[in-house]
C-alpha positions in Angstrom: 44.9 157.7 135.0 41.6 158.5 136.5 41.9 157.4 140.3 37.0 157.6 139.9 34.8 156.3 137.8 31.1 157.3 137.5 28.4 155.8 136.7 24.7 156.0 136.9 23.1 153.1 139.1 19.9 151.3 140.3 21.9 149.4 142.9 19.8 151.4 146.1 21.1 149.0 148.8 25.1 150.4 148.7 23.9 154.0 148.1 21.5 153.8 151.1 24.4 151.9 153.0 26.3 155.0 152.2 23.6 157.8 152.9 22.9 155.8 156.2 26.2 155.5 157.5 27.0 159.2 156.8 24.3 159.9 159.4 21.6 161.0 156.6 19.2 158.9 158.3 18.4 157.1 155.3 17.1 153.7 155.6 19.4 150.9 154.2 17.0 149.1 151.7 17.0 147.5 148.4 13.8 149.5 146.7 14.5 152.7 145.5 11.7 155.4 146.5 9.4 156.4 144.0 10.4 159.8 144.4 14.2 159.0 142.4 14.6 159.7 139.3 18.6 159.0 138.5 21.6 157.7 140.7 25.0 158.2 140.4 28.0 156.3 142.5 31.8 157.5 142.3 34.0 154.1 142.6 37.4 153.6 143.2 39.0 153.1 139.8 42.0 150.6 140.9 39.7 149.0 144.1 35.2 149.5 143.0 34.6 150.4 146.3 31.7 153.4 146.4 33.3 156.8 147.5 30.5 158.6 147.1 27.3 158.7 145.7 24.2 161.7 144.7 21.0 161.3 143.9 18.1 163.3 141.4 14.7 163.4 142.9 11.8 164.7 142.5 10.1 166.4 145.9 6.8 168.3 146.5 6.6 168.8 142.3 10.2 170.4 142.2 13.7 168.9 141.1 16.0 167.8 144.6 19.6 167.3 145.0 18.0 164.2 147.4 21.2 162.6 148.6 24.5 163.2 148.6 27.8 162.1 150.6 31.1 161.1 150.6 32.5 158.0 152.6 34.6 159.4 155.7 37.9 159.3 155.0 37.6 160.9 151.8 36.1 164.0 152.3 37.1 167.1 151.2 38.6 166.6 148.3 36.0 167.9 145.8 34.1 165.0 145.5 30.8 165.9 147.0 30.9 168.7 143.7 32.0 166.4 141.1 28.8 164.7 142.2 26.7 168.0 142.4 27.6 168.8 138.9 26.4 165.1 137.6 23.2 166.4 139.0 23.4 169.7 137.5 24.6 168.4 134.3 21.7 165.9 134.1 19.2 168.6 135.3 20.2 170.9 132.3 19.8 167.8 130.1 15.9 167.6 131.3 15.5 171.3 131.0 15.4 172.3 134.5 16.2 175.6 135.9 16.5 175.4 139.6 17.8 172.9 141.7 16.4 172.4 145.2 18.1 170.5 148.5 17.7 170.3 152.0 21.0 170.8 153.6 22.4 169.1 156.8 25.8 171.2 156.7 24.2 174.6 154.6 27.8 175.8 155.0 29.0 173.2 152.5 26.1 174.4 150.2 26.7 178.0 150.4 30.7 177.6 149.6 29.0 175.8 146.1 27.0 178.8 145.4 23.5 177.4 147.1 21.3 180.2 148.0 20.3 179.6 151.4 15.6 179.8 151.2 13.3 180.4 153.5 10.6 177.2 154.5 7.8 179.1 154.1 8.8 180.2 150.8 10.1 177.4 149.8 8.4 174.1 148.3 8.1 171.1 151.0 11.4 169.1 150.2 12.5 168.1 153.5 12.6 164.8 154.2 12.9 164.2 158.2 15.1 161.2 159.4 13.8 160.2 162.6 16.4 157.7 163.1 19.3 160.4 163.1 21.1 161.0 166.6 21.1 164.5 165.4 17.2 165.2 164.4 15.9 168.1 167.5 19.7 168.7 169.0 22.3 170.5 166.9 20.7 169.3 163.4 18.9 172.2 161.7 18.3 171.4 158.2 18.1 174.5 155.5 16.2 174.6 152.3 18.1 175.8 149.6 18.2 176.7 145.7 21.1 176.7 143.2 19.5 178.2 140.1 21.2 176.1 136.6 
């Protein structure tokens, strides 16, 4: 038996929960921002509770990875990719060719096959979380690409 289920979502207020208490800096709210196109959330199959959840957005004209994460506790155990590739899959679906993210751990990324981009080179994705304990001190976000 499947131990997951995924599903696609419009329920923002437990994916921002999630975002926000991974330390994205993501404001816990009901409304989704304009700038989401689909949501996905990974449940628990035997419990519902949200393991993780990933987000498609649309960014300075290009296609995002916006959010992604994995409740502690459960973390590195492939789930973070299972979600990438709902996004990719989805992507694909909608013709796109190049995925773009703004990474808070680029290592993770890189180990998925992200190409790591330069800013200036790159389209304005980033979105800054000013409520982050990280933003300024050892947080220094990277603009990457994963082509489809």
């Amino acid at each position: 038996m499947t131990e997951y289920i995924i599903r696609e979502t419009t329920d923002f207020l437990s994916l921002s929960t999630l975002f926000h208490e991974s330390g994205m800096g993501v404001t816990i709210e009901e409304r989704m921002p304009d700038r989401i196109i689909k949501m996905w959330r990974m449940d628990d199959a035997l419990t519902g509770d949200l393991m993780a959840a990933v987000t498609l957005e649309i960014r300075d004209g290009v296609y995002s990875l916006g959010d992604i994460a994995v409740r502690n506790g459960i973390q590195a155990k492939g789930y973070g990719k299972i979600m990438q590739n709902i996004v990719f899959e989805e992507a694909k679906k909608l013709g796109v060719k190049e995925i773009w993210a703004c990474a808070k751990e680029p290592e993770y990324y890189i180990h998925c096959g992200w190409q790591n981009m330069k800013w200036e080179d790159s389209p304005n994705i980033a979105v800054y979380c000013s409520t982050c304990h990280k933003r300024g001190n050892i947080c220094h976000p990277e603009i990457m690409k994963y082509n489809l």
